[in-house]
C-alpha positions as CSV (number, residue, x, y, z in Angstrom):
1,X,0.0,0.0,0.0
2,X,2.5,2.7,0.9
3,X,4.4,1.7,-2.6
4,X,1.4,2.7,-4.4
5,X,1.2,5.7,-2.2
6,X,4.7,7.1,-3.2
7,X,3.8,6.0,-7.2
8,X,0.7,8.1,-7.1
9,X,1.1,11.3,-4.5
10,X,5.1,12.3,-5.1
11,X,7.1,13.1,-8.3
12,X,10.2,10.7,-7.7
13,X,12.5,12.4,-10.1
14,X,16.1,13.3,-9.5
15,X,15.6,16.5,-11.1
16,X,12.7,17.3,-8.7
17,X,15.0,16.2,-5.7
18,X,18.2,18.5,-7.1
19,X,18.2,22.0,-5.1
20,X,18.3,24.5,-8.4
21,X,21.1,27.1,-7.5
22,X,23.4,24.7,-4.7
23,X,26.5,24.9,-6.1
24,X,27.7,28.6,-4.8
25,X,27.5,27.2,-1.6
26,X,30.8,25.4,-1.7
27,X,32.1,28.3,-3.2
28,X,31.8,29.8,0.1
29,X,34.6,28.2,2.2
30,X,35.7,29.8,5.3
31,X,39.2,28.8,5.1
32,X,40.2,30.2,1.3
33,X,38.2,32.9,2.3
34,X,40.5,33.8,4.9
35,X,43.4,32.4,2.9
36,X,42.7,35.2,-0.1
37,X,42.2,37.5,2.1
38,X,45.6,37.1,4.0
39,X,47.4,37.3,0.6
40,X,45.2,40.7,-0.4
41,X,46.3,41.8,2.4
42,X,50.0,41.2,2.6
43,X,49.8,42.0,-1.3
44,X,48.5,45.5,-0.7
45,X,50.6,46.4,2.1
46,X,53.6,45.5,-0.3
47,X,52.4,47.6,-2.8
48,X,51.8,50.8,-0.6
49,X,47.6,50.5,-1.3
50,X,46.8,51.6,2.3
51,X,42.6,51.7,1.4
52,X,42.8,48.4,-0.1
53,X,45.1,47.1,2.9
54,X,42.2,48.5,5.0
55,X,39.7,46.7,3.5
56,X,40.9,43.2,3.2
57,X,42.5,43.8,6.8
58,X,38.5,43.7,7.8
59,X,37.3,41.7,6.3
60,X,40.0,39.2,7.2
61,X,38.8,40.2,10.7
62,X,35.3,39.6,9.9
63,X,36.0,35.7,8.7
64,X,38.2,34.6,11.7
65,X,35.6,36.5,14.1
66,X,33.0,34.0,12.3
67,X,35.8,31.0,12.6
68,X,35.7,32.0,15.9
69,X,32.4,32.0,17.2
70,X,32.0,28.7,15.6
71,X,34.4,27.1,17.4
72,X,33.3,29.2,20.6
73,X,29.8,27.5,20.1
74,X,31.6,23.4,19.9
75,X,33.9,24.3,23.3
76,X,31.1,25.5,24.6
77,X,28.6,22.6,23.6
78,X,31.6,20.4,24.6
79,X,31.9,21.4,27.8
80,X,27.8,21.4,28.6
81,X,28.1,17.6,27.6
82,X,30.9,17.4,29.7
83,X,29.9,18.8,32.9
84,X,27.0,16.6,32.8
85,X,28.6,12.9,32.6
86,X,27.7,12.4,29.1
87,X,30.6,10.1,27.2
88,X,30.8,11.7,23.5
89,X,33.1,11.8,21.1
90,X,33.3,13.2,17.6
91,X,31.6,10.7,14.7
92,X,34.6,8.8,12.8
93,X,34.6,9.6,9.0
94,X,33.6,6.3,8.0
95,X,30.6,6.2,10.6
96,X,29.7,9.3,9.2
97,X,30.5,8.0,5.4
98,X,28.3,4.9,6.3
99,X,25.7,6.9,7.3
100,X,25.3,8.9,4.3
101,X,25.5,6.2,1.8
102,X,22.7,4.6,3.7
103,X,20.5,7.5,3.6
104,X,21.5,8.4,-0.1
105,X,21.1,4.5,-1.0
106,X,17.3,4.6,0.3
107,X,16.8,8.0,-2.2
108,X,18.5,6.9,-4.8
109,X,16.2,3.7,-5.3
110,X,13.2,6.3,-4.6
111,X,14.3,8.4,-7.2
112,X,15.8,5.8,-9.7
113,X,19.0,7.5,-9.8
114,X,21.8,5.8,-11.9
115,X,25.7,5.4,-10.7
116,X,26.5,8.7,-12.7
117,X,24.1,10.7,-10.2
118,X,24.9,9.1,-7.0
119,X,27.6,12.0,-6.4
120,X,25.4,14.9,-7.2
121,X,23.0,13.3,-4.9
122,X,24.9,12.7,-2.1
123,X,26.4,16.8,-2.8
124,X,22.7,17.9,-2.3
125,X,22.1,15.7,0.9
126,X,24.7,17.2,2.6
127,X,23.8,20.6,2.1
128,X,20.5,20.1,3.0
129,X,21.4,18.4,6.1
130,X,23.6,21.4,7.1
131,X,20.5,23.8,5.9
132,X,18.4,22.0,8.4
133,X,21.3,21.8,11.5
134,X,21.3,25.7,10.9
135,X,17.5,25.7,11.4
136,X,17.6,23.8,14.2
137,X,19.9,26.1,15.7
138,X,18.0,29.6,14.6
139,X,15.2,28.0,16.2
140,X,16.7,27.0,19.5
141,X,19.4,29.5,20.1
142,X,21.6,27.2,21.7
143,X,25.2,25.6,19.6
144,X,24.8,22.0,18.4
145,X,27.5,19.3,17.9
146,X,27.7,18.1,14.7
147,X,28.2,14.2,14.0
148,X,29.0,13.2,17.3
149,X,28.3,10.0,18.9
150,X,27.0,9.7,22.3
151,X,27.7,6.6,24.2
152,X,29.1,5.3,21.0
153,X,25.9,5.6,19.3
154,X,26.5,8.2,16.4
155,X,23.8,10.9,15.8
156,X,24.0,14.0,13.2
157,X,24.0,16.2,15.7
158,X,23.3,17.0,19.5
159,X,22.1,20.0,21.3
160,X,21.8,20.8,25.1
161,X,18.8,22.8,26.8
162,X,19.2,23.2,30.3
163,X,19.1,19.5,31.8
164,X,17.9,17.8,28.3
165,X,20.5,16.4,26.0
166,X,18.5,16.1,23.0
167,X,19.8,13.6,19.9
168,X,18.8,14.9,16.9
169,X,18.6,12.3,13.8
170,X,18.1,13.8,10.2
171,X,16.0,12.4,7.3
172,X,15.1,13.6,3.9
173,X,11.4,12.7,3.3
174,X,10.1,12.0,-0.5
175,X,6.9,10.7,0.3
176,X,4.1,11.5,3.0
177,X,5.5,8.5,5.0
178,X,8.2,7.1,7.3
179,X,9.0,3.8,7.2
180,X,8.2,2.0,10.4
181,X,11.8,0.2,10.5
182,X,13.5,3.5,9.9
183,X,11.5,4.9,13.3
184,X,12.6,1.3,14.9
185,X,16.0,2.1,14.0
186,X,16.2,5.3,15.6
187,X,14.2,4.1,18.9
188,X,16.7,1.3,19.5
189,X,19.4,4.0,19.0
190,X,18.0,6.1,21.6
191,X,17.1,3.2,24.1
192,X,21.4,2.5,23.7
193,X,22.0,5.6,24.8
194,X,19.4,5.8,27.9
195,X,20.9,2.9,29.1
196,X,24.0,4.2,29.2
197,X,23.1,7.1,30.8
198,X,21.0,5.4,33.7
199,X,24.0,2.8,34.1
200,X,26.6,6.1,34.0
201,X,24.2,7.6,36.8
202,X,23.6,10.6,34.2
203,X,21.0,13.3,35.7
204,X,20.4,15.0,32.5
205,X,16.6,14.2,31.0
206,X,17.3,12.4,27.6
207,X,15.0,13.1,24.0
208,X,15.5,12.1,20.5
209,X,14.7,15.2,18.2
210,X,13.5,14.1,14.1
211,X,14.1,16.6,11.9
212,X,12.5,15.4,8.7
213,X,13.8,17.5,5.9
214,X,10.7,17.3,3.2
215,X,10.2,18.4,-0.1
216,X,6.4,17.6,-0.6
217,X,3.3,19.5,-2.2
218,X,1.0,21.2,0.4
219,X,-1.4,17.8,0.3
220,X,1.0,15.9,0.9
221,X,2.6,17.3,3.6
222,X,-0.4,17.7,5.5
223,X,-0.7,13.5,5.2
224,X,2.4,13.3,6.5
225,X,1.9,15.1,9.8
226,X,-1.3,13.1,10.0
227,X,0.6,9.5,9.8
228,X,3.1,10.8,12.7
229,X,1.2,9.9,15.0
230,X,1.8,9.0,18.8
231,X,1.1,5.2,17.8
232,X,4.1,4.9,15.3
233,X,6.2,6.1,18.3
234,X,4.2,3.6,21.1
235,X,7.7,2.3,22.3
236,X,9.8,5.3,22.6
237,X,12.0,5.3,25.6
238,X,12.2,9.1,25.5
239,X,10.3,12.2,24.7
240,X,10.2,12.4,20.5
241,X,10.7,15.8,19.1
242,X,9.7,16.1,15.8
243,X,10.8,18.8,13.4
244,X,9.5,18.7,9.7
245,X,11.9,21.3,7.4
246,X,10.8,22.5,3.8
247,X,13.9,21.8,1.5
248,X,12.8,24.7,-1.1
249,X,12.5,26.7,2.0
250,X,15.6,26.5,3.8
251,X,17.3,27.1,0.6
252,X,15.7,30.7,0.3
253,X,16.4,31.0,3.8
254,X,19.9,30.3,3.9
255,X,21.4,30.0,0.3
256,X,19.3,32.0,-2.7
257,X,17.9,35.6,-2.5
């Protein structure tokens, strides 16, 4: 039944999928920004172009001020983590590598992607997962800890309010479904990692946060929020936050004019 759901309610084409204008967002790398900068800089001073020396001096401050806060955010998410009892450690690149070919795997067969697209597709997930862990953190106002595994369990991302430690799992949605094995999946992650808190004598309250990244017509979204119900989360050991995210929308939120 839900096959014939995703056949006759969503468009599963790549091109649908592909975010139009992505690709300027690599362009935008913190660390050749500051590199080019640096040379402007040093460049202009050699050359006696006091304005221009001015300038990229600036905005060479303005980058590493960025740099900064950025990693002002981790220490300080690290250390939250930390004073509480909770044993984390940044995700290994091929947990993290295993993890996206599973979740581009399961689109690419929904989209019937070939080989030659599996790169551009796994380019898009990745930006759209960042879109949505900048979200998450708008919306919140607190740092989050990227890829991080938390009792050895990994997660995309983690975030601390107060006394919750909150586990935050992201998922592109096609269709107006979720697989009931993919929410079994993350409920026996979760129930890992409350065990190891109880057994660590952790005080911190524990919750697993969904953001489900969506790119669905109005109809079908509303179906979606309809079949996420308390009953396809009966067995969760901890409170479930979910968080749906418009693709389309975070991109003119964070990326296009």
């Amino acid at each position: 039944m839900s096959a014939l759901l995703v056949d006759k309610r969503v468009e599963n084409t790549f091109e649908v999928f592909r975010a139009p204008r992505l690709a300027g967002i690599w362009l935008v790398i913190a660390g050749a920004a500051a590199g080019g900068l640096l040379l402007l800089l040093i460049l202009s001073l050699a050359a006696g172009s006091w304005l221009m020396a001015a300038v990229s001096a600036l905005a060479l401050a303005a980058s590493l001020s960025v740099a900064g806060r950025l990693i002002a955010d981790r220490g300080r998410s690290s250390a939250a983590l930390s004073e509480k009892g909770v044993r984390w450690a940044s995700a290994l690149p091929d947990v993290q590598k295993e993890g996206l070919n599973v979740e581009v795997g399961q689109l690419a067969t929904i989209l019937n992607v070939g080989p030659d697209q599996i790169n551009d597709l796994q380019s898009t997930y990745v930006v759209a997962e960042d879109l949505a862990l900048r979200e998450i953190q708008n919306q919140e106002s607190v740092p989050l800890m990227r890829h991080v595994t938390i009792g050895g369990i990994p997660f995309n991302a983690v975030l601390i309010r107060k006394n919750v430690v909150s586990c935050i799992d992201v998922s592109f949605i096609l269709a107006p479904d979720i697989r009931q094995d993919k929410v079994d999946a993350m409920l026996r992650k979760i129930a890992v990692v409350k065990r190891g808190f109880q057994q660590q004598g952790v005080s911190a309250k524990l919750s697993l946060m969904l953001v489900l990244i969506t790119q669905l017509s109005v109809e079908d979204d509303a179906l979606l929020r309809q079949r996420l119900n308390k009953q396809l989360f009966e067995d969760t050991p901890v409170d479930v936050d979910i968080r749906l995210l418009d693709f389309e929308t975070l991109q003119r939120i964070y990326v296009t004019d």
